[in-house]
MIGU-183236 format. One line per 4 residues: number of its first residue (from 1); their letters; for each residue x, y, z of N, C-alpha, C. Coordinates in Angstrom, 1 decimal, decimal comma. Layout:
MIGU-183236
NUM) A) X:Y:Z:X:Y:Z:X:Y:Z | ...
This chain:
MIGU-183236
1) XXXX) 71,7:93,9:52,7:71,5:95,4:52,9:70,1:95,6:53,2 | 70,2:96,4:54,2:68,4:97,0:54,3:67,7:97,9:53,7 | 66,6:98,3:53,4:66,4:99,5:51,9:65,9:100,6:53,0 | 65,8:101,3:53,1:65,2:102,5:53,6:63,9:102,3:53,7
5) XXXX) 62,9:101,6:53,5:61,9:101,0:53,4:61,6:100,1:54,8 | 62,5:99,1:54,5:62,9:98,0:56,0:63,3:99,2:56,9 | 63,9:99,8:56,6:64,9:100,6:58,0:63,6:101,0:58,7 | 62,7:101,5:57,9:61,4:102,7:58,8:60,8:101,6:59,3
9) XXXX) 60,1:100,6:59,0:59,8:99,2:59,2:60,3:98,6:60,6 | 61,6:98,4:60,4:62,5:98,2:61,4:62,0:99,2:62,8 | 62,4:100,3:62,5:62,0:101,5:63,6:61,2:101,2:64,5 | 59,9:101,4:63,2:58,7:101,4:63,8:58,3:100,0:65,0
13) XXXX) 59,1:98,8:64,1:59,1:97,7:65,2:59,6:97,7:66,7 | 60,8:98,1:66,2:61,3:98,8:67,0:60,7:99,6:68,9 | 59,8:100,3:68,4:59,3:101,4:69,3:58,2:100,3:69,3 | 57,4:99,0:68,6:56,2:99,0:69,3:57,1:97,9:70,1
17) XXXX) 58,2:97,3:69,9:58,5:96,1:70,9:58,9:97,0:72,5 | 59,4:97,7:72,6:59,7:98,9:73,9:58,3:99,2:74,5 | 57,2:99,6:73,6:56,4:99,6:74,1:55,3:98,6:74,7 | 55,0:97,4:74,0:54,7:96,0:74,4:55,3:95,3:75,5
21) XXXX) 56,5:95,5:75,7:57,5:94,3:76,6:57,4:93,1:75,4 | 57,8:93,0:74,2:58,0:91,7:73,8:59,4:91,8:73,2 | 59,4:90,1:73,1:61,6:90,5:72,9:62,1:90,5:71,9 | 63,1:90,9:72,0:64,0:91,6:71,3:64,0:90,7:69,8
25) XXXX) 64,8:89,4:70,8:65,0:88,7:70,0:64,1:87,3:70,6 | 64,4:86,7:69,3:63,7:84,8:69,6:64,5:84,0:69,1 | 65,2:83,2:69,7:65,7:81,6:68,8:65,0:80,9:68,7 | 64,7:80,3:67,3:63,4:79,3:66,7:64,6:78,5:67,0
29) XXXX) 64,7:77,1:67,4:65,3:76,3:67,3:64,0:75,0:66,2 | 64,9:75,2:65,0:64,2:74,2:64,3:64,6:73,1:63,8 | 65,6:72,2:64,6:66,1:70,9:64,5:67,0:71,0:65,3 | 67,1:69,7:66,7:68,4:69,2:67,3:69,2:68,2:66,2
33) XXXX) 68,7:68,0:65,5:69,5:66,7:64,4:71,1:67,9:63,9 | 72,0:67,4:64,3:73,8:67,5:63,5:74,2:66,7:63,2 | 75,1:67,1:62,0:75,7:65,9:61,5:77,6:66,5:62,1 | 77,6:67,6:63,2:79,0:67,7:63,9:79,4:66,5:65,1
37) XXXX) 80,2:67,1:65,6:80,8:65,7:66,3:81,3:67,1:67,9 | 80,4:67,9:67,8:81,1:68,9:68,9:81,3:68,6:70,1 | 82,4:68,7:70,6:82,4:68,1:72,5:81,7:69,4:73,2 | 81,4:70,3:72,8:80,2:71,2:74,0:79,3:71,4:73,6
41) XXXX) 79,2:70,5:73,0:77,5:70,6:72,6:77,2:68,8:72,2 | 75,8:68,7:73,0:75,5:67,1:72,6:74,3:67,1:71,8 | 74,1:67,5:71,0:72,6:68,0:70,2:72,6:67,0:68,9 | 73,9:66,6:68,8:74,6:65,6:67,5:74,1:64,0:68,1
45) XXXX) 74,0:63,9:69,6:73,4:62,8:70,0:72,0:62,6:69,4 | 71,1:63,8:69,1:69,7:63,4:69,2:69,7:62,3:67,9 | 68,3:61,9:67,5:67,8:60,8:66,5:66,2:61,0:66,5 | 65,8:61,1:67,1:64,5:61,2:67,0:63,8:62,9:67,7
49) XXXX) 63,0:64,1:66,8:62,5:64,8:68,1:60,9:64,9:67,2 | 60,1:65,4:67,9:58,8:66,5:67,4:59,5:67,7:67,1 | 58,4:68,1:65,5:59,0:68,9:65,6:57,5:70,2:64,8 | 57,4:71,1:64,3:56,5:71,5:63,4:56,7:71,6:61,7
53) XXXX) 55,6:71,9:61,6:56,3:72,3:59,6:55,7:73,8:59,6 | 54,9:74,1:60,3:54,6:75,7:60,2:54,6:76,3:61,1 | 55,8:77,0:61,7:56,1:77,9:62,8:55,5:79,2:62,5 | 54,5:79,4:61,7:53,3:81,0:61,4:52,7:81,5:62,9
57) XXXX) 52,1:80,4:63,2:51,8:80,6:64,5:52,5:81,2:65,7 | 53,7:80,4:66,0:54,3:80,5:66,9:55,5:82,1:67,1 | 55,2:82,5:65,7:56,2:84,0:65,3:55,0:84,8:65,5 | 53,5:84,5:65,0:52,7:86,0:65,2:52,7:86,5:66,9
61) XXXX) 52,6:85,0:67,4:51,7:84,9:69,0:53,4:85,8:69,9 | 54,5:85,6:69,6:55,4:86,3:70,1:55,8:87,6:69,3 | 55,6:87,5:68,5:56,3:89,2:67,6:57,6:89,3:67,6 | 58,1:89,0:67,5:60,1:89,5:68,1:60,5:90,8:66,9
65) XXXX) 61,6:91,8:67,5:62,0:92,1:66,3:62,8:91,4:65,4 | 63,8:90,3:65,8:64,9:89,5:65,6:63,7:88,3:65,9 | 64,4:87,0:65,0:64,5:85,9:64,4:65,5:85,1:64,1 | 66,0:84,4:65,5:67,5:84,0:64,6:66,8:82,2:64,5
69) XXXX) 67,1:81,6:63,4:67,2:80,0:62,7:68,4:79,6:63,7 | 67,7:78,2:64,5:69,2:77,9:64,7:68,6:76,4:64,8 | 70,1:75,6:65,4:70,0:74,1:65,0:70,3:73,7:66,9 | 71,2:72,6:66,8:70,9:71,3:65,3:72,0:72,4:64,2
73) XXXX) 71,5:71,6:63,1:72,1:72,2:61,5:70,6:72,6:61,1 | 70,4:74,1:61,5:69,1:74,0:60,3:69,0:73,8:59,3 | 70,2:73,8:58,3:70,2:73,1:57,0:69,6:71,4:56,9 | 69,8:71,1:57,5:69,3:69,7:57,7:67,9:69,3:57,0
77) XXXX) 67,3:71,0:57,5:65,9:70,5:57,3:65,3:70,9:55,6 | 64,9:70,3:55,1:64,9:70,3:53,9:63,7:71,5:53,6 | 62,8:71,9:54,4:61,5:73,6:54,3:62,1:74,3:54,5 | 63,4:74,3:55,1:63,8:75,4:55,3:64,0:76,7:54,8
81) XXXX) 63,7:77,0:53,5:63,5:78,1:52,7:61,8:78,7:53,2 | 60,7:77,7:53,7:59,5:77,8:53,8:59,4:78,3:54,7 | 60,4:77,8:56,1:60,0:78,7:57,2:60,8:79,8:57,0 | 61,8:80,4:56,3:61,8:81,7:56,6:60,6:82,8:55,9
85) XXXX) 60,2:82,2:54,6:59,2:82,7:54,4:57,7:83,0:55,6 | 57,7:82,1:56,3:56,4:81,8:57,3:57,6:83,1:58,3 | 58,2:83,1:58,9:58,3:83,8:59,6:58,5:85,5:59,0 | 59,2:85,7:57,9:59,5:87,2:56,9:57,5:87,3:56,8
89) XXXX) 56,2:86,5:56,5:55,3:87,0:56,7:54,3:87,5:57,8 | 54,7:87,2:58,8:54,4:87,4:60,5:53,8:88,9:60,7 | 54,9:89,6:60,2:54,7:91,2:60,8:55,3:92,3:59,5 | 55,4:93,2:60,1:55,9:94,4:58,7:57,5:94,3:59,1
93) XXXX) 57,8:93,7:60,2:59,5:93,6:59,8:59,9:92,4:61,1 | 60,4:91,7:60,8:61,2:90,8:61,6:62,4:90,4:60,9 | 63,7:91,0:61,3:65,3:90,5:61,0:65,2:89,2:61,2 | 65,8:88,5:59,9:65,7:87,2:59,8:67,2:86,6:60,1
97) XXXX) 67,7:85,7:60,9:69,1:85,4:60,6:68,8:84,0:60,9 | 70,1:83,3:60,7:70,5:82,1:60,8:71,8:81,4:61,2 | 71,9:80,5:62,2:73,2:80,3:62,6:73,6:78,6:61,6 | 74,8:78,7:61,0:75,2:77,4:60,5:76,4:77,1:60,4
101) XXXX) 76,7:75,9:60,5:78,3:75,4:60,4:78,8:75,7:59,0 | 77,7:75,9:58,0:78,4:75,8:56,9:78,6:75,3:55,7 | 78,6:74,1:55,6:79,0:72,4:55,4:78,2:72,3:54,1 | 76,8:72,9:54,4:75,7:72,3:53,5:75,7:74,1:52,1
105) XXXX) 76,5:74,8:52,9:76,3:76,5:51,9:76,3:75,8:50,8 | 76,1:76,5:49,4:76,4:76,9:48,5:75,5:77,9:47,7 | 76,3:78,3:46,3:75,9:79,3:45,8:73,9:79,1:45,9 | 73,5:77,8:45,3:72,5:77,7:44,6:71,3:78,0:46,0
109) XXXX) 71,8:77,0:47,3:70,8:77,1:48,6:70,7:78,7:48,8 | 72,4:79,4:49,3:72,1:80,4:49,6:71,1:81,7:48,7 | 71,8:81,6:47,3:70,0:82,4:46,8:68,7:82,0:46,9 | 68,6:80,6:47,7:67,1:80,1:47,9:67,0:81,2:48,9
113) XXXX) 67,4:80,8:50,0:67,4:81,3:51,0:66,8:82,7:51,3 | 68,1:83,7:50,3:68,0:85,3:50,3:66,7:85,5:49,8 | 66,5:84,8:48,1:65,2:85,1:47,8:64,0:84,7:48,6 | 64,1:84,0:49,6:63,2:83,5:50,4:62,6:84,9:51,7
117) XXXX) 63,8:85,5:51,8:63,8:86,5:52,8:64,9:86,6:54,1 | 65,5:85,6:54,1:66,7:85,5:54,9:67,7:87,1:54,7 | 67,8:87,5:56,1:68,8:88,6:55,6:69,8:88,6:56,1 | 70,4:87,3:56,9:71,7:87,4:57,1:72,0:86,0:57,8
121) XXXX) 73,1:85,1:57,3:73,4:84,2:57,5:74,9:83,8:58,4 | 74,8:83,4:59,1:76,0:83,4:60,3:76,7:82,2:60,5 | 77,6:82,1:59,8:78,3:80,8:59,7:79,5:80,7:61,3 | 79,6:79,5:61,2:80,3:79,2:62,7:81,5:78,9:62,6
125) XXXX) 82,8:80,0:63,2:83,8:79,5:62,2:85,1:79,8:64,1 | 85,2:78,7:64,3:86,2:79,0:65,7:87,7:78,7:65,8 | 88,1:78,2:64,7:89,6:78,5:64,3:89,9:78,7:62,6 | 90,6:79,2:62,2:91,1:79,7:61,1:92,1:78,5:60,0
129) XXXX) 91,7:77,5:60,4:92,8:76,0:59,5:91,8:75,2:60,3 | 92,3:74,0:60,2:91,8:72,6:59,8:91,6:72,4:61,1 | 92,3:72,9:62,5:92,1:72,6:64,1:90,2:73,1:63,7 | 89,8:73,4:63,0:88,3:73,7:63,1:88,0:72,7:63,2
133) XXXX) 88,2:71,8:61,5:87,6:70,3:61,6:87,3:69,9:62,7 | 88,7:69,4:63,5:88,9:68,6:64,3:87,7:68,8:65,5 | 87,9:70,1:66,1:87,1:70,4:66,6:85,1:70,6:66,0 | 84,4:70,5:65,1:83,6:70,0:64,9:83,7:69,2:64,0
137) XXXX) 84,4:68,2:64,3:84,0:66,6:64,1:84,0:66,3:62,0 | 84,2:67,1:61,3:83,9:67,7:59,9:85,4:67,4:59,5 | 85,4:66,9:59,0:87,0:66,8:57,9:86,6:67,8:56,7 | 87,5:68,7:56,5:87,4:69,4:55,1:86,7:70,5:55,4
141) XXXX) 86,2:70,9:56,7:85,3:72,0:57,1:85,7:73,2:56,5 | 87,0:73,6:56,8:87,8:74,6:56,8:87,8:75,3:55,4 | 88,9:74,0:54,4:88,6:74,4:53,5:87,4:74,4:52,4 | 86,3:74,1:53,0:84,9:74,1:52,8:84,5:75,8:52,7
145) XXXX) 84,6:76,1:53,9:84,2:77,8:54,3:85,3:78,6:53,7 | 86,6:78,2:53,8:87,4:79,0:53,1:87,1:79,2:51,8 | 86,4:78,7:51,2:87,2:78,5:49,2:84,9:79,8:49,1 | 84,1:78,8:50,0:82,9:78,9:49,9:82,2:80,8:50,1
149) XXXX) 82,8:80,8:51,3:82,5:82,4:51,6:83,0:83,2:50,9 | 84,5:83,1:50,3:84,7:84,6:49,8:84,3:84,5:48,7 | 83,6:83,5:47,8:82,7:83,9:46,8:81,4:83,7:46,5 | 80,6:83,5:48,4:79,4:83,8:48,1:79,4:85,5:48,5
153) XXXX) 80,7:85,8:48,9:80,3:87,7:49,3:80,4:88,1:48,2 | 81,0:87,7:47,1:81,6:88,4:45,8:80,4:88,0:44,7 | 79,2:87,0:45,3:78,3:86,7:44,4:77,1:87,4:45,3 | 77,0:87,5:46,4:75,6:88,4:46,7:76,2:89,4:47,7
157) XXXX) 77,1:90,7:47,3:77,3:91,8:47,9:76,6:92,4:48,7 | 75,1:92,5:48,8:74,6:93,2:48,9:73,6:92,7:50,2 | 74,3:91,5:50,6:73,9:90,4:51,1:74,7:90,4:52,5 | 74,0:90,0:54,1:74,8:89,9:55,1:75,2:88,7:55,4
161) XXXX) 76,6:88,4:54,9:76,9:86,6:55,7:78,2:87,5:56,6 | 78,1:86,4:57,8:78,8:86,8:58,8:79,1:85,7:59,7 | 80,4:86,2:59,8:81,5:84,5:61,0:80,8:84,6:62,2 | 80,7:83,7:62,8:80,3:83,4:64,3:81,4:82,9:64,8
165) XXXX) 82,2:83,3:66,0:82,8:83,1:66,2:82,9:83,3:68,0 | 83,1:82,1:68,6:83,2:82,0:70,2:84,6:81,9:70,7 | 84,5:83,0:71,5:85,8:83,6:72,6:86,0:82,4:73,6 | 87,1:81,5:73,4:87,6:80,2:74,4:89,1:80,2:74,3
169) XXXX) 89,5:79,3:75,5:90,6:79,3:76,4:91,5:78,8:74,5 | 91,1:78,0:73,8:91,6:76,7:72,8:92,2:78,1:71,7 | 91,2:79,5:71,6:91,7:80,5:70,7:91,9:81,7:70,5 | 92,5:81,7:72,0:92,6:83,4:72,0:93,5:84,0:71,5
173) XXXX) 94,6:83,2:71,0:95,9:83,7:69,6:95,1:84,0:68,6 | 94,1:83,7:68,0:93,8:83,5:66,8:92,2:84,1:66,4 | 91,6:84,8:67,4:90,2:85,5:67,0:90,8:86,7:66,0 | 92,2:87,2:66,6:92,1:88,1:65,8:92,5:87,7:64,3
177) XXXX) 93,0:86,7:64,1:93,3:86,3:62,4:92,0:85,7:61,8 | 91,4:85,5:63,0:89,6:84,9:62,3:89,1:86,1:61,6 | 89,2:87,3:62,6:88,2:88,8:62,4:89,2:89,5:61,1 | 90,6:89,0:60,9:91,2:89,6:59,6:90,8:88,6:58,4
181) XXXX) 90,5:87,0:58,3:89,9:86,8:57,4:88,2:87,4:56,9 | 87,4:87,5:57,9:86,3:88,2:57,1:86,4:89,3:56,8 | 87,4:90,2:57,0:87,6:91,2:56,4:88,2:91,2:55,0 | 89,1:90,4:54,8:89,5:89,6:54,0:88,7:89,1:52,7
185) XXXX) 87,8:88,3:53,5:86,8:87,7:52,7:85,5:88,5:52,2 | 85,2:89,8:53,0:84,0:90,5:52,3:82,8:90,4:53,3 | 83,4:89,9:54,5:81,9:89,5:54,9:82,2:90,0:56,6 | 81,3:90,3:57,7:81,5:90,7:58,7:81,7:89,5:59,9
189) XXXX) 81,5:89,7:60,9:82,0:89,0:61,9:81,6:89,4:63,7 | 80,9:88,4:64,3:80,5:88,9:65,8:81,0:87,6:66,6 | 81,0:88,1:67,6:81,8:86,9:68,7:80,8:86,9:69,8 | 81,0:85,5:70,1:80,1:84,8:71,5:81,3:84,5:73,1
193) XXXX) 80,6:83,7:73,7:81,9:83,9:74,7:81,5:82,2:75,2 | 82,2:81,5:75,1:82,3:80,1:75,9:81,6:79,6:77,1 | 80,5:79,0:77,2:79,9:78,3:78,7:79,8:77,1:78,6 | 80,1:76,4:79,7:79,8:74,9:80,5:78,2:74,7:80,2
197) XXXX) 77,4:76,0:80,1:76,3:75,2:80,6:76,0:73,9:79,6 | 76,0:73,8:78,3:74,9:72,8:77,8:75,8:71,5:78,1 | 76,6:71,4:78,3:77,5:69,8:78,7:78,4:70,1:79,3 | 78,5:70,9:80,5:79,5:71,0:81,8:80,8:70,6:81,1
201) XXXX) 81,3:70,8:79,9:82,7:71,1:79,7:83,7:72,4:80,3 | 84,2:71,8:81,2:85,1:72,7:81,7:86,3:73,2:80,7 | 86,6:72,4:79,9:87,7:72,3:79,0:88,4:74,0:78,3 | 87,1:74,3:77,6:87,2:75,7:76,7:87,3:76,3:77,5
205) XXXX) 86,8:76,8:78,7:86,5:77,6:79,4:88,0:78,6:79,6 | 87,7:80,1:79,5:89,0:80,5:79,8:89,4:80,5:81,4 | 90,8:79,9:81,3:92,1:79,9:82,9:92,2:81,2:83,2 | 92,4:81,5:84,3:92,4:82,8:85,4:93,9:83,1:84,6
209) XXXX) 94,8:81,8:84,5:96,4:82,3:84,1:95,9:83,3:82,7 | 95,4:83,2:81,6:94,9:84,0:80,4:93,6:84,9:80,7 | 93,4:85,2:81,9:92,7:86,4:81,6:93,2:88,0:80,9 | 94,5:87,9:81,4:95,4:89,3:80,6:95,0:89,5:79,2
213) XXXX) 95,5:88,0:79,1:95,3:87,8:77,4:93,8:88,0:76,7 | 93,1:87,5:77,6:91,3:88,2:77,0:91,1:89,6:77,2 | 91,8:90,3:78,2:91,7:91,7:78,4:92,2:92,4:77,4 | 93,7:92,0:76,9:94,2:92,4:75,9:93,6:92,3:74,5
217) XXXX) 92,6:91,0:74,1:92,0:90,8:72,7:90,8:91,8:72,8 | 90,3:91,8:73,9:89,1:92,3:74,0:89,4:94,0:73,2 | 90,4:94,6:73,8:90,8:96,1:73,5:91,0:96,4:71,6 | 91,9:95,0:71,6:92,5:95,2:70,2:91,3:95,1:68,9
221) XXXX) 90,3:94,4:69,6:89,0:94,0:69,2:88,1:95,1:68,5 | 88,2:95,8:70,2:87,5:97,1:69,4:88,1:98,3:68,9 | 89,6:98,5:68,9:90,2:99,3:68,0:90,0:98,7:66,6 | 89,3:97,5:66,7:89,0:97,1:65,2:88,1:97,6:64,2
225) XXXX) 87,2:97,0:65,2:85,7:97,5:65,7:85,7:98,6:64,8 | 86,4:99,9:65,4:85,9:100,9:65,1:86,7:101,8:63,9 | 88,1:100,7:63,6:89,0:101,0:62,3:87,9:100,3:61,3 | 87,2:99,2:61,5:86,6:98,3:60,1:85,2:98,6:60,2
229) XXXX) 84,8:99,7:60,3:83,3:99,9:60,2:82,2:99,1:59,7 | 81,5:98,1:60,4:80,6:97,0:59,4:81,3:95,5:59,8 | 82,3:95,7:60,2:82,9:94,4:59,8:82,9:93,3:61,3 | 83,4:94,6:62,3:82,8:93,5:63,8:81,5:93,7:64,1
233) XXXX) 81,2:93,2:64,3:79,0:93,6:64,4:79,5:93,7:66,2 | 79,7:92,8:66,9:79,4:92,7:68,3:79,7:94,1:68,9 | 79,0:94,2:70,1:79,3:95,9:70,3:80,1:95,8:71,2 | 80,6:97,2:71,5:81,8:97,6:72,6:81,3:97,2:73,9
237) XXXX) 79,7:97,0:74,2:79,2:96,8:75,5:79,5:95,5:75,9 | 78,9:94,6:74,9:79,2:93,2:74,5:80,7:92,9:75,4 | 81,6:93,3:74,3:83,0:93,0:74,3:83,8:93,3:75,5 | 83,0:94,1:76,2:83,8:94,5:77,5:83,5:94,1:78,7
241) XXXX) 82,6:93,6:78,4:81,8:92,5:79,6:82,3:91,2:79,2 | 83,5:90,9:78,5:84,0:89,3:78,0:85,2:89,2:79,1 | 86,0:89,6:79,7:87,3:89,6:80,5:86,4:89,3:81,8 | 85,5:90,4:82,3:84,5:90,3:83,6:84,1:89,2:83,6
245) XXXX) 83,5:88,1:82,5:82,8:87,2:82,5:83,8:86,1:83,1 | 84,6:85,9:82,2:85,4:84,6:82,4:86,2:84,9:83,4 | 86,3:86,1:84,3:87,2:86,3:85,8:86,2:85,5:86,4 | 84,7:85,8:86,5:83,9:85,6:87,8:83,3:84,0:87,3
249) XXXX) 83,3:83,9:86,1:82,5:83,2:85,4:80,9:83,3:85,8 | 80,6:84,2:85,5:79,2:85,2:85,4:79,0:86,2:85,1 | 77,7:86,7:84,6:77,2:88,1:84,7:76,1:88,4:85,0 | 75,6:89,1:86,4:74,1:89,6:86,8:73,4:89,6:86,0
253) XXXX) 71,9:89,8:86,4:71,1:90,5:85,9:70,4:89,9:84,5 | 70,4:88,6:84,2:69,6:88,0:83,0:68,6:88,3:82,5 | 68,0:88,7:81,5:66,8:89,5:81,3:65,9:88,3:80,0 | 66,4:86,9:80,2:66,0:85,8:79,6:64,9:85,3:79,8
257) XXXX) 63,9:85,3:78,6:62,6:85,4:78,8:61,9:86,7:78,8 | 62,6:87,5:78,9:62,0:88,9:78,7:62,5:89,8:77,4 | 63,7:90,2:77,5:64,6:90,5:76,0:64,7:89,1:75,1 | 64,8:88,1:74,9:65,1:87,4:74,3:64,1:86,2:74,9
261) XXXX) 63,8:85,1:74,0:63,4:83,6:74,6:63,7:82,4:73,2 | 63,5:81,5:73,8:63,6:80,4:72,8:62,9:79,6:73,2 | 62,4:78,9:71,4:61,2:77,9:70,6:62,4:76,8:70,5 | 61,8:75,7:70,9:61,9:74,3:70,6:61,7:73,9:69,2
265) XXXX) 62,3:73,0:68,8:61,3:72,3:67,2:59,8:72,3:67,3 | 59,2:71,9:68,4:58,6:71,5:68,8:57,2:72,5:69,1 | 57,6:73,6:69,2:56,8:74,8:69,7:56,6:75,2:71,2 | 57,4:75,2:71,7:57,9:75,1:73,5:58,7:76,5:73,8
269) XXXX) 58,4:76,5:75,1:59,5:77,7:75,0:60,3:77,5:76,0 | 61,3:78,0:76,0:62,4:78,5:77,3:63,0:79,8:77,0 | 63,7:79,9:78,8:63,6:81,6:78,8:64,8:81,3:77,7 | 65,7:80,2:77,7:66,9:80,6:76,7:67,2:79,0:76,4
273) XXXX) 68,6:78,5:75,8:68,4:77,2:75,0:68,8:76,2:76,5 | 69,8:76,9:77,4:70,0:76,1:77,9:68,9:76,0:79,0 | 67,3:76,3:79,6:66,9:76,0:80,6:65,9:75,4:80,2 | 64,6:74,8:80,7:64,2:73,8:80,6:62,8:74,2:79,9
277) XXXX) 61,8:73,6:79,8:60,5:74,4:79,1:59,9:74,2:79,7 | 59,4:75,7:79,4:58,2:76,1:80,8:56,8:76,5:80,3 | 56,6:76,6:79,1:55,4:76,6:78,0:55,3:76,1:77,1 | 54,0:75,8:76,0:53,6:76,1:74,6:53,9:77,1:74,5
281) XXXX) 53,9:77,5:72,9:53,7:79,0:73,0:52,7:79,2:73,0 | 51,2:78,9:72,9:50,4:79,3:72,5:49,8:79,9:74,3 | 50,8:79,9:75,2:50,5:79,7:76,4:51,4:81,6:76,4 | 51,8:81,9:75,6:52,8:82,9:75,7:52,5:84,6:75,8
285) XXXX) 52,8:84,9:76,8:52,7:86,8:77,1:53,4:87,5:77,2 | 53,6:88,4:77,2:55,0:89,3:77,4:55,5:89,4:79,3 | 54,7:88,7:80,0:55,3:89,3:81,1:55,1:87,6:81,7 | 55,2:86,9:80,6:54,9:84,8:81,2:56,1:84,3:82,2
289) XXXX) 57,5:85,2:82,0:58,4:85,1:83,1:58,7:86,0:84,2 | 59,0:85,7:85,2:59,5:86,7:86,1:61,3:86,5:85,9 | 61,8:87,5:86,9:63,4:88,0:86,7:63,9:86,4:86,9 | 64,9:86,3:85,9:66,4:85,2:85,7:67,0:85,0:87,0
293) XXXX) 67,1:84,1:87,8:68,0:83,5:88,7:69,6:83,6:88,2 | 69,6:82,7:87,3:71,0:82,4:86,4:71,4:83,3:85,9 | 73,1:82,8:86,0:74,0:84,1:86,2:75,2:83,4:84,8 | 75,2:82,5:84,8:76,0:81,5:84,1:76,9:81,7:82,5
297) XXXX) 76,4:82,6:81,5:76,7:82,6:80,7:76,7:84,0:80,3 | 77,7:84,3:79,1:77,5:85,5:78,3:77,7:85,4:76,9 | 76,4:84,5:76,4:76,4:84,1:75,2:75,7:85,8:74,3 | 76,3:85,7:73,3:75,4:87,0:72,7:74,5:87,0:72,5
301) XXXX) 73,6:86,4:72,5:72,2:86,5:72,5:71,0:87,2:73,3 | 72,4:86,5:74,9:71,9:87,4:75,8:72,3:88,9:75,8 | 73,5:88,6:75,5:74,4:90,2:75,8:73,9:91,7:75,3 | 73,8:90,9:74,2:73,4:92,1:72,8:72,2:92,5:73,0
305) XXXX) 71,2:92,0:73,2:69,9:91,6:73,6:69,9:92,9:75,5 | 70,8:92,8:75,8:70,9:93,5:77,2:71,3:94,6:77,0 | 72,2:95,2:75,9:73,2:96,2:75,3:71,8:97,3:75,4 | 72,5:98,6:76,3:72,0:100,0:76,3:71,1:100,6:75,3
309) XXXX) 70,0:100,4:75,5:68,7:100,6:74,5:69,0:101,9:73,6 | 68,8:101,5:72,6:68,6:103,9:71,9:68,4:103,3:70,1 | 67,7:104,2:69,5:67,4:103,9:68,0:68,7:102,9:67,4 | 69,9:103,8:67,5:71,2:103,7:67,0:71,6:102,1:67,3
313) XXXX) 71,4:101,8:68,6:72,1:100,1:68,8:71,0:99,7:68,2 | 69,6:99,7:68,3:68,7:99,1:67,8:69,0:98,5:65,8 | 69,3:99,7:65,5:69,5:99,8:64,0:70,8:98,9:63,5 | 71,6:98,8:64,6:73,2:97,7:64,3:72,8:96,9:64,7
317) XXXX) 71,7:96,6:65,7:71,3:95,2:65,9:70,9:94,4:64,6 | 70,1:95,0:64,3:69,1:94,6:62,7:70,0:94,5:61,6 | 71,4:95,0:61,6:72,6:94,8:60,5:72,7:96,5:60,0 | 71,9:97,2:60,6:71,8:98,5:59,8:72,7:100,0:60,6
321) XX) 73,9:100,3:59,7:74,5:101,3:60,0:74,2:102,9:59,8 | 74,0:103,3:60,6:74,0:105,0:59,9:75,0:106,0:60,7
């Protein structure tokens, strides 16, 4: 939960990021190392990378209002409590999140974590039974997150954990029984949308034959949306640009590298995870890219990150409802 304190905080960030050009969001990538086995993603191959121990630097020189942790498994990395701290002291407010399979939760990490400054933790959850495992490579996954989340909601209430969950051809029966367990469970829920790009798997990708069916989840989605207040974070803008996406398999207009960019382990940047690195950061300005070519994906990071500017989205961005 955010205190009224953060909220003004938030704001204020808010208005100076609009006024700067700096983005919205940042993905720190702070380890390719997994220990998943995922077929669209090859990140489980790496063994060796560079990487930093104090990303202080590389959060003041960009400012973001958003901070998402991602992997790899960021849990992997054993500071991990340190860099949220190094990033929660950067500025008077940067939303801290984190993306994870899971695997490694428990009660004891996650209050490292929270007390560390972490304000919201986004576990990766893309079928509802054991077809999870299979699909990230994890035996026991399932009932790992099953037994694990609904009583880390019931031990830090006050606290934002939240399902990650990607929209593919393998689960369109079943998003919606994903979005009724976190409701279920005490904890909220946003959805991503399936791309080829990082390993040209065609596989997930939704068939022209099931577009009906995306059109149809998408609706039921946000009658959810707006019956479970809190509970689907993704917005209506988001979700209605998911049927468009997978008809054309595209969406204009990328604003990557400008609303949003991504850090390497390493301190590198790209306009996003899948394109190549085109800086240090220390090389970094708010205007170091020109307009996105690529049309390719509608991952949320972008999406949300593009969603209709105004206080209000800004404040559900950050986890904050009014």
């Amino acid at each position: 939960m955010i205190h009224p304190r953060q909220a003004l905080n938030g704001t204020l960030k808010y208005f100076y990021i609009k006024a700067t050009g700096r983005p919205k969001l940042l993905n720190l990538e702070i380890t390719k190392l997994c220990n998943a086995r995922c077929d669209f993603c090859d990140y489980w191959q790496t063994r060796h990378e560079e990487r930093l121990s104090d990303y202080t630097p590389v959060i003041k020189k960009i400012n973001p209002l958003v901070t998402v942790i991602t992997g790899g498994e960021p849990m992997i990395r054993k500071d991990l409590p340190d860099i949220v701290r190094q990033i929660k002291g950067c500025s008077i407010f940067i939303f801290t999140s984190m993306v994870t399979k899971g695997d490694f939760l428990n009660e004891e990490k996650t209050e490292e974590l929270f007390d560390a400054g972490m304000d919201q933790i986004a576990v990766s959850l893309d079928f509802p039974g054991e077809k999870h495992d299979t699909y990230r490579g994890i035996p026991g996954l399932w009932k790992k997150l099953s037994e694990t989340l609904p009583e880390l909601a019931e031990r830090f209430p006050d606290k934002s954990l939240v399902l990650n969950t990607i929209i593919m051809e393998d689960n369109l029966d079943e998003v919606v029984e994903i979005a009724k367990k976190a409701r279920e469970w005490g904890i909220a829920i946003s959805f991503s949308s399936y791309s080829v790009m990082k390993t040209n798997n065609e596989d997930h990708f939704v068939k022209k034959e099931a577009l009906s069916k995306v059109r149809d989840l998408v609706e039921e989605l946000i009658v959810l949306r707006r019956k479970w207040k809190g509970t689907i974070l993704s917005t209506e803008y988001y979700l209605r640009e998911i049927p468009g996406y997978f008809e054309r398999g595209s969406v204009p207009d990328c604003l990557a590298g400008i609303n949003q960019i991504h850090v390497t382990p390493s301190g590198h940047l790209k306009r996003c995870s899948e394109m190549p690195v085109a800086a240090h950061y220390s090389d970094y300005k708010p205007d170091l890219y020109g307009k996105t070519k690529c049309t390719s994906c509608w991952y949320s990071c972008r999406g949300e990150t593009q969603s209709p500017a105004n206080v209000k989205r800004a404040m559900e961005y950050m986890g904050i409802y009014i």
